[in-house]
mmCIF file of the N, C-alpha and C atoms, coordinates in Angstrom:
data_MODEL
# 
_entry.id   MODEL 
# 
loop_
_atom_site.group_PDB 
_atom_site.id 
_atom_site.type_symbol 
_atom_site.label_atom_id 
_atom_site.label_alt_id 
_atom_site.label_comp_id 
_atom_site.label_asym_id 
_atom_site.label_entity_id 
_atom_site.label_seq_id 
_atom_site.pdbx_PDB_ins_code 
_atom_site.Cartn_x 
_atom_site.Cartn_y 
_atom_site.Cartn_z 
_atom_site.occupancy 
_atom_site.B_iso_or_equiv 
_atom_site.pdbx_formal_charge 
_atom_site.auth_seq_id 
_atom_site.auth_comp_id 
_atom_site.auth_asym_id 
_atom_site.auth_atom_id 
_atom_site.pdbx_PDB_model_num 
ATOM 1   N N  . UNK A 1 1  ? 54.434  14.059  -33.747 1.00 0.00 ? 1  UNK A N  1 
ATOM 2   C CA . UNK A 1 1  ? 53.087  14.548  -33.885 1.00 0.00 ? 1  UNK A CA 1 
ATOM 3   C C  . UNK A 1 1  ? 52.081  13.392  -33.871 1.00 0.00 ? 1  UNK A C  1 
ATOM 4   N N  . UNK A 1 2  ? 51.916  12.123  -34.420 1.00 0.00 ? 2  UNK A N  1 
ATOM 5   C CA . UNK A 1 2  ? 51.471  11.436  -34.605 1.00 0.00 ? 2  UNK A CA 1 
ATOM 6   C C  . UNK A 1 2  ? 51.491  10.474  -33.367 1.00 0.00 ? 2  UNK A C  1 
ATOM 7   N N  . UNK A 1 3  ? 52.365  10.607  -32.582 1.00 0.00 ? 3  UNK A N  1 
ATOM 8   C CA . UNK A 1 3  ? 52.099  10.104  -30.880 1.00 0.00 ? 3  UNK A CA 1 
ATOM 9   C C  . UNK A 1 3  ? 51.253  11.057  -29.685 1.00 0.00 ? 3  UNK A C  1 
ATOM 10  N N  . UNK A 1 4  ? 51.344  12.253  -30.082 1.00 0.00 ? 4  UNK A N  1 
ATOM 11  C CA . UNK A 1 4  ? 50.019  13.191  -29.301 1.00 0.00 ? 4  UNK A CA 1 
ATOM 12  C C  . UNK A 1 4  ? 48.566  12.948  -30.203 1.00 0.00 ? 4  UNK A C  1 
ATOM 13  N N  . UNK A 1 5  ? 48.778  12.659  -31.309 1.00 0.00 ? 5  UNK A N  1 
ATOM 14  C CA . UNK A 1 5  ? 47.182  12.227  -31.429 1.00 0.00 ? 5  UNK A CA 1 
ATOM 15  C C  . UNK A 1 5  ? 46.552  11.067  -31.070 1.00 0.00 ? 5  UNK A C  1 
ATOM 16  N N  . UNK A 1 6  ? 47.414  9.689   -30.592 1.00 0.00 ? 6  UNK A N  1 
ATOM 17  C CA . UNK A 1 6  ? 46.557  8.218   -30.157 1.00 0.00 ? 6  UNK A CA 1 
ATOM 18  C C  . UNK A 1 6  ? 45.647  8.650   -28.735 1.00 0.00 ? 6  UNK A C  1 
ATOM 19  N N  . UNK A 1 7  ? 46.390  9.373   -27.805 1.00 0.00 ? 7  UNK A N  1 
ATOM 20  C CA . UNK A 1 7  ? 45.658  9.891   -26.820 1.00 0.00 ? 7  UNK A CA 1 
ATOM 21  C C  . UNK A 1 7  ? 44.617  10.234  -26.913 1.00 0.00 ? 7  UNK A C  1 
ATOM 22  N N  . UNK A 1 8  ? 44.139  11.689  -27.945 1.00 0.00 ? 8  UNK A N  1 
ATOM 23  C CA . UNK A 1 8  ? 42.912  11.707  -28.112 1.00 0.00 ? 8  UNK A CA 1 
ATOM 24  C C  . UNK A 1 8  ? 42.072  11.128  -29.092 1.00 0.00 ? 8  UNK A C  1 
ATOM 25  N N  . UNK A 1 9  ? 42.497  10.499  -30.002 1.00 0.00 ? 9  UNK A N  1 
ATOM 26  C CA . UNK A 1 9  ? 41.677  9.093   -30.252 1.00 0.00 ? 9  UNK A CA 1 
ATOM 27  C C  . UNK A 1 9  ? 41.539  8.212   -29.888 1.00 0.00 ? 9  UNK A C  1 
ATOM 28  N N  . UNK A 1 10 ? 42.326  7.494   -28.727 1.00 0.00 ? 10 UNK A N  1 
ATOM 29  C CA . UNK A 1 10 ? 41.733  6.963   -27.867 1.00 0.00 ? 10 UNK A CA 1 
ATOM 30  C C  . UNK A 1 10 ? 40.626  7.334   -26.853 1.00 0.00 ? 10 UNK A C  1 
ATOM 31  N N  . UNK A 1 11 ? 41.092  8.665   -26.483 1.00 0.00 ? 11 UNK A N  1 
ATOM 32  C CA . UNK A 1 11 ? 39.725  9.174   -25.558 1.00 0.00 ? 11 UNK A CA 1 
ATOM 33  C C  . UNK A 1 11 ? 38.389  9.082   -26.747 1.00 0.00 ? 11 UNK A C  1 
ATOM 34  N N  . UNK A 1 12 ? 38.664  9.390   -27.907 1.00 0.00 ? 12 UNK A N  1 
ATOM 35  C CA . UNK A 1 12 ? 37.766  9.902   -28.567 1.00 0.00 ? 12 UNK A CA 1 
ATOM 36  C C  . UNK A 1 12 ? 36.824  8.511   -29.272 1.00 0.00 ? 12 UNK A C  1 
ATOM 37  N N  . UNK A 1 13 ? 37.302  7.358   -29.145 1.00 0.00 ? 13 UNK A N  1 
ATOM 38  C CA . UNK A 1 13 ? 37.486  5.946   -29.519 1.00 0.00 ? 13 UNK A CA 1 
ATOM 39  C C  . UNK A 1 13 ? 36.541  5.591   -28.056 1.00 0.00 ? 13 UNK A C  1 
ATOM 40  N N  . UNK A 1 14 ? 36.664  5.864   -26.958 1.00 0.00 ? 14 UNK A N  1 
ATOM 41  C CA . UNK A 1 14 ? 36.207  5.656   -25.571 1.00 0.00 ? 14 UNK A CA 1 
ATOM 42  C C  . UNK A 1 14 ? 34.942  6.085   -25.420 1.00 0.00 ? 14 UNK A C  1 
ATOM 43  N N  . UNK A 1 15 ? 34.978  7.090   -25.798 1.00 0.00 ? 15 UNK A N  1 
ATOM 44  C CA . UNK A 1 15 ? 33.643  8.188   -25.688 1.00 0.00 ? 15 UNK A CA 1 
ATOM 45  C C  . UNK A 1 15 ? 32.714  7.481   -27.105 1.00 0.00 ? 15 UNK A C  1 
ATOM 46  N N  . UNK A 1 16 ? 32.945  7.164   -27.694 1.00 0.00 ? 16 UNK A N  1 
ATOM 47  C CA . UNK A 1 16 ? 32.114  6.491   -28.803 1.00 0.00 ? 16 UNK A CA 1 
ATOM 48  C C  . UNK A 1 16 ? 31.524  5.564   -28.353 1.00 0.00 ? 16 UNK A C  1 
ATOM 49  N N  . UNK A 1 17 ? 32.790  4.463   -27.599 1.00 0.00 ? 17 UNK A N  1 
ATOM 50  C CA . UNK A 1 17 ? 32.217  3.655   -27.022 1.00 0.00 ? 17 UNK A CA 1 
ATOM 51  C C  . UNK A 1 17 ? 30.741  3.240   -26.033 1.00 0.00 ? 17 UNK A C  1 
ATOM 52  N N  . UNK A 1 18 ? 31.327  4.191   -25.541 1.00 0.00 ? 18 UNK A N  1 
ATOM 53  C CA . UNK A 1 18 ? 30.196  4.726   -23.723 1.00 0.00 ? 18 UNK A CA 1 
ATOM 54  C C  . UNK A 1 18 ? 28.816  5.332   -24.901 1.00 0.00 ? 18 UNK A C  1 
ATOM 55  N N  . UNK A 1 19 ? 28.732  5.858   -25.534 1.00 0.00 ? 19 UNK A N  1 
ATOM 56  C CA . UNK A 1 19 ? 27.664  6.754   -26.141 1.00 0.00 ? 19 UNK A CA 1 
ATOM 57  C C  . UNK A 1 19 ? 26.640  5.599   -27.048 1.00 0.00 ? 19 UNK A C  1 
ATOM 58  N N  . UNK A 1 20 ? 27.776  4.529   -27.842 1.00 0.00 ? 20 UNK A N  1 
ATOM 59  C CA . UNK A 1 20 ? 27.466  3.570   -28.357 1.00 0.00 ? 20 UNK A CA 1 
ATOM 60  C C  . UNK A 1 20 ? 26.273  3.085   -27.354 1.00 0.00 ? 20 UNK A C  1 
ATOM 61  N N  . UNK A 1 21 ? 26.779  2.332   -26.391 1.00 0.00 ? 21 UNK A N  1 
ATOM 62  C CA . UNK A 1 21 ? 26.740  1.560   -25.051 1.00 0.00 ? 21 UNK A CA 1 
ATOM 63  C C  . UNK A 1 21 ? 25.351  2.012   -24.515 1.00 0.00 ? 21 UNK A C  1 
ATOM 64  N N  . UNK A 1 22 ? 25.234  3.390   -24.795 1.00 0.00 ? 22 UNK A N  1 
ATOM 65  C CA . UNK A 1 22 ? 24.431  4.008   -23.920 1.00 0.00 ? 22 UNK A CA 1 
ATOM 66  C C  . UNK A 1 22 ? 22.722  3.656   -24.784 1.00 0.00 ? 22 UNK A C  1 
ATOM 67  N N  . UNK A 1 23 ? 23.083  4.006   -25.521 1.00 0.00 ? 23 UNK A N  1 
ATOM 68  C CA . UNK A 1 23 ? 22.190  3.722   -26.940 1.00 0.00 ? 23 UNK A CA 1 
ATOM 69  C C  . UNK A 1 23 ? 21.435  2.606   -27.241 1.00 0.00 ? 23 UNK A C  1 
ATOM 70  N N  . UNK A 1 24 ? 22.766  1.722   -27.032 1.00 0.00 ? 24 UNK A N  1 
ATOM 71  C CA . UNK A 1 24 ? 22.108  0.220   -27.287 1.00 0.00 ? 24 UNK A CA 1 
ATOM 72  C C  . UNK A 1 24 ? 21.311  -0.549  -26.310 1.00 0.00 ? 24 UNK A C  1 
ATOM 73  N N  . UNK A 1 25 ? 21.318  0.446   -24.885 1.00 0.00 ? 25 UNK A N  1 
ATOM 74  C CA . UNK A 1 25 ? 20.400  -0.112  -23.724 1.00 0.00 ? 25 UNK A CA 1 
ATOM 75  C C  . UNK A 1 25 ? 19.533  0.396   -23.495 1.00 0.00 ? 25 UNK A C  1 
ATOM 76  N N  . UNK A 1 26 ? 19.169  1.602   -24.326 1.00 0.00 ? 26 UNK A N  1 
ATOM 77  C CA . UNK A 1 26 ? 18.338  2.488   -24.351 1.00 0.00 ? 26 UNK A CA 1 
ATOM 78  C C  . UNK A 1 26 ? 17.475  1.772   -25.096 1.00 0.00 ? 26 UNK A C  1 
ATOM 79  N N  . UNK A 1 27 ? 17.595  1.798   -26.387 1.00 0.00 ? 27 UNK A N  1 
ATOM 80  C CA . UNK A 1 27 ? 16.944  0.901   -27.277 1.00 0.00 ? 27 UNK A CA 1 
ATOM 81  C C  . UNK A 1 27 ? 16.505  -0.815  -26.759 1.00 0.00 ? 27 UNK A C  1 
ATOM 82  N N  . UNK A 1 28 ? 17.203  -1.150  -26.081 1.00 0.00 ? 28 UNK A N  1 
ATOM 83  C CA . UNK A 1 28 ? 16.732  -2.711  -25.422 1.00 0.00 ? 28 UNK A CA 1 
ATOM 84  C C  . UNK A 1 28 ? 15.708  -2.264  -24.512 1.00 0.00 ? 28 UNK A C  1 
ATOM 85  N N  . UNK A 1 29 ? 15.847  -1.567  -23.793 1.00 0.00 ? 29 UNK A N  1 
ATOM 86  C CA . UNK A 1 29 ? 15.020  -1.413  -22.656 1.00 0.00 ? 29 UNK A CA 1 
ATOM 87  C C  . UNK A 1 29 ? 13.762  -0.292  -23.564 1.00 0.00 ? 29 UNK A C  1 
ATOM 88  N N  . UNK A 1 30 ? 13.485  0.237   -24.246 1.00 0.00 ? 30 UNK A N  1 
ATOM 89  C CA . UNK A 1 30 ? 12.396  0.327   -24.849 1.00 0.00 ? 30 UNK A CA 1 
ATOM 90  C C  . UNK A 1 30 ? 11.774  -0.746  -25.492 1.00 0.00 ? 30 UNK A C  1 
ATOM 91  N N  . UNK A 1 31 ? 12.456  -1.840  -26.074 1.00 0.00 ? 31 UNK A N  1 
ATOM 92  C CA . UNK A 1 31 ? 11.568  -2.656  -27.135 1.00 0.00 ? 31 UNK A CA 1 
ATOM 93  C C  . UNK A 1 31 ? 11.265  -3.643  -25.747 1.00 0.00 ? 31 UNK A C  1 
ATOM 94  N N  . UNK A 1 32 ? 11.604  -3.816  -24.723 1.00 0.00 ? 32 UNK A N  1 
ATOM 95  C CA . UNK A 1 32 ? 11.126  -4.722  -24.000 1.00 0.00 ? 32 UNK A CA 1 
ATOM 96  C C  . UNK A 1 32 ? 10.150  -4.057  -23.253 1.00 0.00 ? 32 UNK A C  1 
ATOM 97  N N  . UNK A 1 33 ? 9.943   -2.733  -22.898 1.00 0.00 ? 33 UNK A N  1 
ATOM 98  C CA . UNK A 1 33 ? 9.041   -2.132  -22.613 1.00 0.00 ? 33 UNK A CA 1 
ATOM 99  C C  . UNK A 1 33 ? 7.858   -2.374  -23.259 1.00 0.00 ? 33 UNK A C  1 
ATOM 100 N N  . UNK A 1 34 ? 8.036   -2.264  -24.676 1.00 0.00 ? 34 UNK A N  1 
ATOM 101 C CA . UNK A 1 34 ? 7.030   -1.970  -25.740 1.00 0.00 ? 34 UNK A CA 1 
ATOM 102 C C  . UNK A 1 34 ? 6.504   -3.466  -25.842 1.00 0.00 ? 34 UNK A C  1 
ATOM 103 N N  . UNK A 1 35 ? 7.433   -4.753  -25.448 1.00 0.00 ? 35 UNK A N  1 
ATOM 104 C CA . UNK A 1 35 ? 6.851   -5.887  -25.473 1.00 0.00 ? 35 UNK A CA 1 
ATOM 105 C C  . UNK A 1 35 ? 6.172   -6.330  -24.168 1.00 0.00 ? 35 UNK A C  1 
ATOM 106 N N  . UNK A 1 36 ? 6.377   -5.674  -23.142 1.00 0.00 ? 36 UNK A N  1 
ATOM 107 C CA . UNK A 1 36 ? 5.826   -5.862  -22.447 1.00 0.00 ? 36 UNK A CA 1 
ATOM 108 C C  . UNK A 1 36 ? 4.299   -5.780  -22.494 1.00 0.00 ? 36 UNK A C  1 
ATOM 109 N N  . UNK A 1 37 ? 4.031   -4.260  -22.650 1.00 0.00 ? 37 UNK A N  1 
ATOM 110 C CA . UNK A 1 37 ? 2.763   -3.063  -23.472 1.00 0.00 ? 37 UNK A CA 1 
ATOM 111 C C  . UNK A 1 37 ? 1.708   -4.390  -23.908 1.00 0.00 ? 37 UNK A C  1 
ATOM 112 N N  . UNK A 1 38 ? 2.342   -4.958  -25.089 1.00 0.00 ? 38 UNK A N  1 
ATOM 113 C CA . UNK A 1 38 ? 1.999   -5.442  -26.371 1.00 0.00 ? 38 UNK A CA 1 
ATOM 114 C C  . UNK A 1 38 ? 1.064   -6.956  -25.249 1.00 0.00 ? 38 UNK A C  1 
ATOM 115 N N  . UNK A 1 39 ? 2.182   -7.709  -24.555 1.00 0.00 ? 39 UNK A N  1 
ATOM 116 C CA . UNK A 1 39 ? 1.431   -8.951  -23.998 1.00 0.00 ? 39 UNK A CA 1 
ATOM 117 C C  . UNK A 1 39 ? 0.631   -8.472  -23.118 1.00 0.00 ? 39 UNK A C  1 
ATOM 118 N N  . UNK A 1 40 ? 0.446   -7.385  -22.075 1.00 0.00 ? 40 UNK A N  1 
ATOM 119 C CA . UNK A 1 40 ? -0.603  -6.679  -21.335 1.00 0.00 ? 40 UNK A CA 1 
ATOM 120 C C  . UNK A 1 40 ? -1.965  -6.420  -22.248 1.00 0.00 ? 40 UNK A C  1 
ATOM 121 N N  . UNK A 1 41 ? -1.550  -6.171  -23.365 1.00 0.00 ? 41 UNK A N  1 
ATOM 122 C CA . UNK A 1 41 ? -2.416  -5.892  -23.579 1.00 0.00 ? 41 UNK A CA 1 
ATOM 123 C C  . UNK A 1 41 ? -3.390  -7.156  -24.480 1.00 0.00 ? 41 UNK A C  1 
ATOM 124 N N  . UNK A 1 42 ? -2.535  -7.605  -24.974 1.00 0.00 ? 42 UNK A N  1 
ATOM 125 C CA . UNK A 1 42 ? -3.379  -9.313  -25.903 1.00 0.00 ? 42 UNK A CA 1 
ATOM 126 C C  . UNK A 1 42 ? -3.827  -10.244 -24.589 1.00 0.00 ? 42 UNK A C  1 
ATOM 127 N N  . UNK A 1 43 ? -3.172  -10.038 -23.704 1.00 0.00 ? 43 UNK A N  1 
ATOM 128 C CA . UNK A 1 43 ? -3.957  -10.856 -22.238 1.00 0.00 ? 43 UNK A CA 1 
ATOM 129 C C  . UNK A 1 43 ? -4.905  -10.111 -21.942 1.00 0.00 ? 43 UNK A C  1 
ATOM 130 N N  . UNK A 1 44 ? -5.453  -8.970  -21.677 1.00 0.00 ? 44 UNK A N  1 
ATOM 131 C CA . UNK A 1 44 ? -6.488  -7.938  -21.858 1.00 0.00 ? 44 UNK A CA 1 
ATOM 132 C C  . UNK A 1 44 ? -7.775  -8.396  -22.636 1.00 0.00 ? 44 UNK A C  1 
ATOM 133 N N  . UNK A 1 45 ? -7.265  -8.524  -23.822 1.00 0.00 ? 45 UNK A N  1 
ATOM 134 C CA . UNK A 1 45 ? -8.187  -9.162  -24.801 1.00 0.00 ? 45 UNK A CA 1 
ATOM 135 C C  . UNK A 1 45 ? -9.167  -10.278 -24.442 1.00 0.00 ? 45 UNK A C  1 
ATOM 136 N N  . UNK A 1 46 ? -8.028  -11.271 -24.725 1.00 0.00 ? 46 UNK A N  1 
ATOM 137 C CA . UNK A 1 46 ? -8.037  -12.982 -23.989 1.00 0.00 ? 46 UNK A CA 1 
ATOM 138 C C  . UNK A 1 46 ? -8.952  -12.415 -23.010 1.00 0.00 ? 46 UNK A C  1 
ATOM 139 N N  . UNK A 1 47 ? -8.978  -12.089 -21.705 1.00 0.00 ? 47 UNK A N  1 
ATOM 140 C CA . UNK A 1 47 ? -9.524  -11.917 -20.748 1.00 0.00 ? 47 UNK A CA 1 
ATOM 141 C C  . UNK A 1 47 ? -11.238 -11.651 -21.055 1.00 0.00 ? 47 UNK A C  1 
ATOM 142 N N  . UNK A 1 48 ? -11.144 -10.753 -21.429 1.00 0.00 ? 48 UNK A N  1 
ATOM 143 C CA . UNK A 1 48 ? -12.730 -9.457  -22.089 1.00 0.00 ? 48 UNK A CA 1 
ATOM 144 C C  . UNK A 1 48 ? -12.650 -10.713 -22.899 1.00 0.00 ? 48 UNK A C  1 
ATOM 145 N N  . UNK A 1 49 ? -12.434 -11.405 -24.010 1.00 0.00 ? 49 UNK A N  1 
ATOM 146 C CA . UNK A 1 49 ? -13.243 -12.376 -24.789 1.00 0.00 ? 49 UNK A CA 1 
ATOM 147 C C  . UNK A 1 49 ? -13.789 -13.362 -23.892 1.00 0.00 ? 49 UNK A C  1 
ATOM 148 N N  . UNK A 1 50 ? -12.970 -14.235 -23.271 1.00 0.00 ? 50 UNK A N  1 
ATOM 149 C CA . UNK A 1 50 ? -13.353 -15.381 -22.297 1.00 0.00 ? 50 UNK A CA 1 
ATOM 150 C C  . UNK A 1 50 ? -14.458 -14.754 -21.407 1.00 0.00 ? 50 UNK A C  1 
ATOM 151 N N  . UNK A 1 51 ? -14.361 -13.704 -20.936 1.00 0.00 ? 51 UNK A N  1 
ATOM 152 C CA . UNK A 1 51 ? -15.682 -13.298 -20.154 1.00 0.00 ? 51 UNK A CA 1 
ATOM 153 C C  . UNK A 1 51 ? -16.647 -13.319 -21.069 1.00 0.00 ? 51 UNK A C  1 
ATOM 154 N N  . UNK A 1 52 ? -16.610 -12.487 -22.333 1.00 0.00 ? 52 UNK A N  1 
ATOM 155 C CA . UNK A 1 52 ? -17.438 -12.537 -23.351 1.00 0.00 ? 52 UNK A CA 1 
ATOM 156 C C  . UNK A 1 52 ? -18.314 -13.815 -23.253 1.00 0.00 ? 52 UNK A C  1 
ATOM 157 N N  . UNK A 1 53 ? -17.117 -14.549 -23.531 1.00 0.00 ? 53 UNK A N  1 
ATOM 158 C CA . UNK A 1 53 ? -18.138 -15.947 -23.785 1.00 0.00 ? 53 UNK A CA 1 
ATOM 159 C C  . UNK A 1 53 ? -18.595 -16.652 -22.768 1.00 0.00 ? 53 UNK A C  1 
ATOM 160 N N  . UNK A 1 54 ? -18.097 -16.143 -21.585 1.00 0.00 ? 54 UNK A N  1 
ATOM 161 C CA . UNK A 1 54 ? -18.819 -17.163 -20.453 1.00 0.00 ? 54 UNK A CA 1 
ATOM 162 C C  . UNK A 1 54 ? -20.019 -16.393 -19.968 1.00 0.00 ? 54 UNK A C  1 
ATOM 163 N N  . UNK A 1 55 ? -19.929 -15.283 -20.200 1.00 0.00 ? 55 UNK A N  1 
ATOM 164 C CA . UNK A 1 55 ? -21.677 -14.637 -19.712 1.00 0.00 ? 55 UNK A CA 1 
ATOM 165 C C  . UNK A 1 55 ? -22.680 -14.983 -20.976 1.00 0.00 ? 55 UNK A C  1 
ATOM 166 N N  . UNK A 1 56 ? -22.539 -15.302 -21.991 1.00 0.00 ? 56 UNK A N  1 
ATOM 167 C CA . UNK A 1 56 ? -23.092 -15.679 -23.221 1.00 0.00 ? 56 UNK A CA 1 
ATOM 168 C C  . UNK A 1 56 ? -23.810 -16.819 -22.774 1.00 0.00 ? 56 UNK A C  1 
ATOM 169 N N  . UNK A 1 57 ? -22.422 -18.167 -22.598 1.00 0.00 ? 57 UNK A N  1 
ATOM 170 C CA . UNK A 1 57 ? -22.722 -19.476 -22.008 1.00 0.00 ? 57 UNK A CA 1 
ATOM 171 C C  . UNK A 1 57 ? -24.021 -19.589 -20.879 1.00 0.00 ? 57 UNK A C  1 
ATOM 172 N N  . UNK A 1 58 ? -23.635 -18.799 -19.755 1.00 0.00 ? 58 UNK A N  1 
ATOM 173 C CA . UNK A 1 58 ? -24.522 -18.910 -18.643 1.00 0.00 ? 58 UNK A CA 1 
ATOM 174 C C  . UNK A 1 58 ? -25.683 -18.025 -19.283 1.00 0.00 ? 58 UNK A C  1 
ATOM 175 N N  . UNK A 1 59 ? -25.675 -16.868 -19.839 1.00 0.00 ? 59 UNK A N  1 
ATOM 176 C CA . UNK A 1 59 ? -27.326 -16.347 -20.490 1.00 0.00 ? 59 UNK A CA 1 
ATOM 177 C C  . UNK A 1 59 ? -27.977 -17.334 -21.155 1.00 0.00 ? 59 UNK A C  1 
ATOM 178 N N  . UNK A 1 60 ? -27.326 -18.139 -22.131 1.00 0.00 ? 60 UNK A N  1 
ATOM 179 C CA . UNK A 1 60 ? -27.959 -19.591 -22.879 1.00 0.00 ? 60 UNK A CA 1 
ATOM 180 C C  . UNK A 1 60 ? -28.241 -20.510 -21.867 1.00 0.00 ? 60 UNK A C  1 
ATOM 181 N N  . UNK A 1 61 ? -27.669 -20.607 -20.836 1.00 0.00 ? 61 UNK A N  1 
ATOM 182 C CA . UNK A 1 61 ? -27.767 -21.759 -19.914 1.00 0.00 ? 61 UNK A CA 1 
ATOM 183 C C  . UNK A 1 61 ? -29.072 -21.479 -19.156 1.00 0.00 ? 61 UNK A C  1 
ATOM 184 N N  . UNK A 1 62 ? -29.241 -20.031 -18.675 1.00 0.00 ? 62 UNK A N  1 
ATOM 185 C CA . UNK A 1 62 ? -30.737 -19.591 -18.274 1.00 0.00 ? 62 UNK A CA 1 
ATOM 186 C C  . UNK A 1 62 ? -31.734 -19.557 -18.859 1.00 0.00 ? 62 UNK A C  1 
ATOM 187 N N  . UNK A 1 63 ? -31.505 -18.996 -20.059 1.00 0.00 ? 63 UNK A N  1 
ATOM 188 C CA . UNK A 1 63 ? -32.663 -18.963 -21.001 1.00 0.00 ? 63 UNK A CA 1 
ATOM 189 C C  . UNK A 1 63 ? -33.401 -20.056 -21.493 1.00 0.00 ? 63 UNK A C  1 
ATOM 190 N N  . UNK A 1 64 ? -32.162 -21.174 -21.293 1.00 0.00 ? 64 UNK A N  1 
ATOM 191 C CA . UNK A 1 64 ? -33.024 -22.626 -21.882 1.00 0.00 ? 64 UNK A CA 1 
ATOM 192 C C  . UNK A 1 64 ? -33.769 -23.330 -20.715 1.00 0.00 ? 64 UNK A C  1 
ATOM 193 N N  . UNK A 1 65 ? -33.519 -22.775 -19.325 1.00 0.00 ? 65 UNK A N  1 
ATOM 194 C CA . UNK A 1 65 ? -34.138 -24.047 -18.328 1.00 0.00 ? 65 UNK A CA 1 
ATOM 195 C C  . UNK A 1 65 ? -35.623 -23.407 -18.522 1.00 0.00 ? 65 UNK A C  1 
# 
């Protein structure tokens, strides 16, 4: 009896595996998604500030000649 059950704990040991597997790339490939998101969007920022300040710069630069 105990030699017809390694079979299906092995299948059943397999299938954990694959489901495991499946999971854990699921989860990688979201947080790198989500880090992706995250630097799109702080370069976004960066961007809109530096403009910020360079139309500032050149309005001061007009206003004073």
């Amino acid at each position: 009896m105990q030699n017809m059950n390694q079979p299906s704990d092995s299948v059943a040991s397999t299938i954990l595996d694959v489901f495991y597997e499946t999971e854990t790339q699921e989860r990688k490939s979201k947080e790198k998604q989500a880090s992706k998101r995250r630097l799109q969007a702080r370069r976004a920022i960066e961007d809109y500030l530096e403009n910020k300040r360079l139309r500032e710069a050149t309005e001061d630069y007009y206003l004073s000649e």
